[in-house]
C-alpha positions in Angstrom: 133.6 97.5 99.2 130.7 99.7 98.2 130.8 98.4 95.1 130.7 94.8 96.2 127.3 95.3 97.7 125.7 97.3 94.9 126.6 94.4 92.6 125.1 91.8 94.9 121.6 94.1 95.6 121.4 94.6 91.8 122.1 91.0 91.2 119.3 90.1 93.7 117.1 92.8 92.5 117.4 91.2 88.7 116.7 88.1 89.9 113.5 88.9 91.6 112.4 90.8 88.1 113.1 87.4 87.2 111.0 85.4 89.2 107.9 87.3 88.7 108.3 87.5 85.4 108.6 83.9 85.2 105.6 83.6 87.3 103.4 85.6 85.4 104.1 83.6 82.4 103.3 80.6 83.9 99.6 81.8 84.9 99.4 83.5 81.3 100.0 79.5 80.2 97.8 78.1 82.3 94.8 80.3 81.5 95.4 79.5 77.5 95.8 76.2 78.5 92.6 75.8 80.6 90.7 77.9 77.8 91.9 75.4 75.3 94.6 78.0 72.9 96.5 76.1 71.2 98.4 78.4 70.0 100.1 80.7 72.4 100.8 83.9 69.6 98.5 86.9 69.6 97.1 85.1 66.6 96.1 82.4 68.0 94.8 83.3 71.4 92.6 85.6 69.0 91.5 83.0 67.0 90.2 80.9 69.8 88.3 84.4 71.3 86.9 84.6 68.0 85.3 80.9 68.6 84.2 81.5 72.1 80.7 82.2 73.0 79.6 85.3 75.0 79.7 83.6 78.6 83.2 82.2 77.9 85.0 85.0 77.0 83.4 86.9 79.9 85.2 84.4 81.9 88.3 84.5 80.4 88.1 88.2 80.1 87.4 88.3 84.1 90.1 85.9 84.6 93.1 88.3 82.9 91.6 91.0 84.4 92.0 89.6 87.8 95.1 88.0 87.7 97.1 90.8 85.6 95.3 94.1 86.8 97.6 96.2 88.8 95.9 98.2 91.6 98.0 101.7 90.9 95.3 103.2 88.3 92.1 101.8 89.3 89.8 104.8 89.0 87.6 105.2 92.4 83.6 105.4 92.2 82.1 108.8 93.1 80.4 108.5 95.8 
C-alpha cells in the first residue's frame, strides 16, 4: 500500500518538473521569437546579440533576467 502512494506522489511530482519545464521553454521561445532569432542554438541566439544595438540587448538582457532569475541568491544592498 505504501508503496502504491509513493509511486503516485513521485509520478505527480515528475510531472510537475514537467510542466515547468515545458513552460519555461515556451517563454525562452517567445522571447527569441519576439527578438527576431532565427535560430534557437547558442550559436545563433549569439549571432543575432552580436547584431543588436546597445538599447536592444539591454532589453533583451532585462527581459531573461526577469523572467529566469530565481530569487534564492539575490545579494541584499547594504544599507
Amino acid at each position: 500500500m505504501k508503496k502504491g502512494i509513493l509511486a503516485i506522489a513521485g509520478l505527480a511530482a515528475i510531472a510537475l518538473i514537467a510542466k515547468k519545464a515545458q513552460k519555461r521553454k515556451a517563454i525562452f521561445r517567445n522571447i527569441l521569437d519576439e527578438y527576431d532569432v532565427k535560430e534557437k542554438t547558442p550559436f545563433g541566439v549569439a549571432d543575432r546579440i552580436r547584431t543588436m544595438d546597445d538599447k536592444e540587448y539591454d532589453a533583451f538582457k532585462e527581459k531573461m533576467k526577469t523572467q529566469f532569475s530565481k530569487g534564492c541568491c539575490r545579494t541584499k544592498d547594504a544599507q
